[in-house]
C-alpha positions as CSV (number, residue, x, y, z in Angstrom):
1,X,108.1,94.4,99.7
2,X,109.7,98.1,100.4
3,X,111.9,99.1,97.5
4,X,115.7,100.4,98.9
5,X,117.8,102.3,96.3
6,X,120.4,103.0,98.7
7,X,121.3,102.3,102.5
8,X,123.2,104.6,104.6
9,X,125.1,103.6,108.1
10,X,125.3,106.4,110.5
11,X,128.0,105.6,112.7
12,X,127.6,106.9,116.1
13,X,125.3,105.0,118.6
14,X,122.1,106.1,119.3
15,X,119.5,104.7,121.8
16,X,117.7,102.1,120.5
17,X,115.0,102.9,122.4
18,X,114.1,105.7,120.2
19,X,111.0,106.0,118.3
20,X,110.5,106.3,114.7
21,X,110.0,110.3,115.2
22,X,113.3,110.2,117.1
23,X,114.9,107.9,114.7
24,X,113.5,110.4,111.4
25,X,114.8,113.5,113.4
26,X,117.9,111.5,113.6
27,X,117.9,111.3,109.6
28,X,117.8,114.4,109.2
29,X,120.7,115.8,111.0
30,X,123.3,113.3,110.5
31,X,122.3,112.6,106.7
32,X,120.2,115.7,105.9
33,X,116.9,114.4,104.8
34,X,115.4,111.1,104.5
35,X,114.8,110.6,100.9
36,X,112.3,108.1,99.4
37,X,113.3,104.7,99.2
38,X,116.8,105.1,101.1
39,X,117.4,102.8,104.3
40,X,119.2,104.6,107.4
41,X,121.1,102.3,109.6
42,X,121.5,102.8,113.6
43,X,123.1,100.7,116.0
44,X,123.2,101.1,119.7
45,X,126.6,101.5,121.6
46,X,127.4,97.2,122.4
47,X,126.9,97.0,118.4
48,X,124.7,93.8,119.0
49,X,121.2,96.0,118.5
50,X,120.7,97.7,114.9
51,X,117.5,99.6,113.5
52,X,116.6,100.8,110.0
53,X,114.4,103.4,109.2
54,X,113.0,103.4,105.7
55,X,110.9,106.2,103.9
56,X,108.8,104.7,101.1
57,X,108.0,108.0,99.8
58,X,104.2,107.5,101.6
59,X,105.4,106.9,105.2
60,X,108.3,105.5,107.5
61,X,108.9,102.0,108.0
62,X,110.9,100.7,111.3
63,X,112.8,97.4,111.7
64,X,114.7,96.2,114.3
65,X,117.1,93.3,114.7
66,X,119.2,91.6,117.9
67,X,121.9,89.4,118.4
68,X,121.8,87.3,121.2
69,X,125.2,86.8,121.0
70,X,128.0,88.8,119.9
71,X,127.9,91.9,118.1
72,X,127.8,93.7,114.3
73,X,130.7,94.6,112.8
74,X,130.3,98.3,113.2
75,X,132.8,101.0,112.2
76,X,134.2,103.7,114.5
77,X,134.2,107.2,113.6
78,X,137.6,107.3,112.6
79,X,140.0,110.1,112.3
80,X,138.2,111.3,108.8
81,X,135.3,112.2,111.2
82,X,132.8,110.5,108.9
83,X,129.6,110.5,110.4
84,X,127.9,107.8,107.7
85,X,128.8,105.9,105.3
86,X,126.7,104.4,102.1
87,X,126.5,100.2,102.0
88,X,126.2,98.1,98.9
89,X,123.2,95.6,98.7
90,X,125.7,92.8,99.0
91,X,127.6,94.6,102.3
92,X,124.0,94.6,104.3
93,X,123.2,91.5,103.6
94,X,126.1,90.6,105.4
95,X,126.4,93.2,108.3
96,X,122.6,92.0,109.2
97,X,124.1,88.8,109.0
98,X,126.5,89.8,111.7
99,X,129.2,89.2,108.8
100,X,132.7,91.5,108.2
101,X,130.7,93.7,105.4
102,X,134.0,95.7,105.7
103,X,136.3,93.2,103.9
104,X,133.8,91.5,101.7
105,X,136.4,91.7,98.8
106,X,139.5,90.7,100.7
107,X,137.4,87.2,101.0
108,X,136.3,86.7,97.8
109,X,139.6,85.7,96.9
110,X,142.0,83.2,99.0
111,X,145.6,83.8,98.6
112,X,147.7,81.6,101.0
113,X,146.9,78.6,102.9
């Protein structure tokens, strides 16, 4: 399997039509660089396409996942202007899952019924 230290959301839309060289380009201006073994998430405007670029410190690695219905919970830029944010294992397991990664604390613990 491909080994991911870190994942990191960029949070504008791109086209997900865009290639892996247009996806690493991407990288590299909203993040910097693509560092070895760090995931870069993308989603497209509607929120229900996402793709992750991966550099394995040998090469680039593309995946791509759809919802047929519905959408992931994606974040807006916001008025901090953050243009990414860094994700927890445990919070893309759950956006992949189509999950709200964004309040994976507030539900580990019930407190009314």
């Amino acid at each position: 399997m491909i080994r991911i230290d870190a994942v990191w959301l960029a949070v504008q839309p791109i086209d997900i039509r865009a290639g892996v060289d247009s996806l690493l380009a991407r990288v590299v201006q909203v993040f910097g660089a693509a560092h070895a073994h760090h995931g870069y998430l993308f989603a497209n405007v509607r929120a229900n396409r996402i793709k992750l670029v991966v550099h394995d410190g040998f090469g680039v690695w593309c995946a791509t996942r759809r919802l047929h219905l519905g959408g992931f919970v994606w974040p807006h830029q916001g008025a901090a202007g953050a243009s990414c944010i860094t994700l927890t294992r445990e919070q893309f397991d759950a956006l992949v899952l189509g999950l709200p990664w964004q309040r994976l604390e507030q539900l580990k613990t019930i407190t009314r019924m």
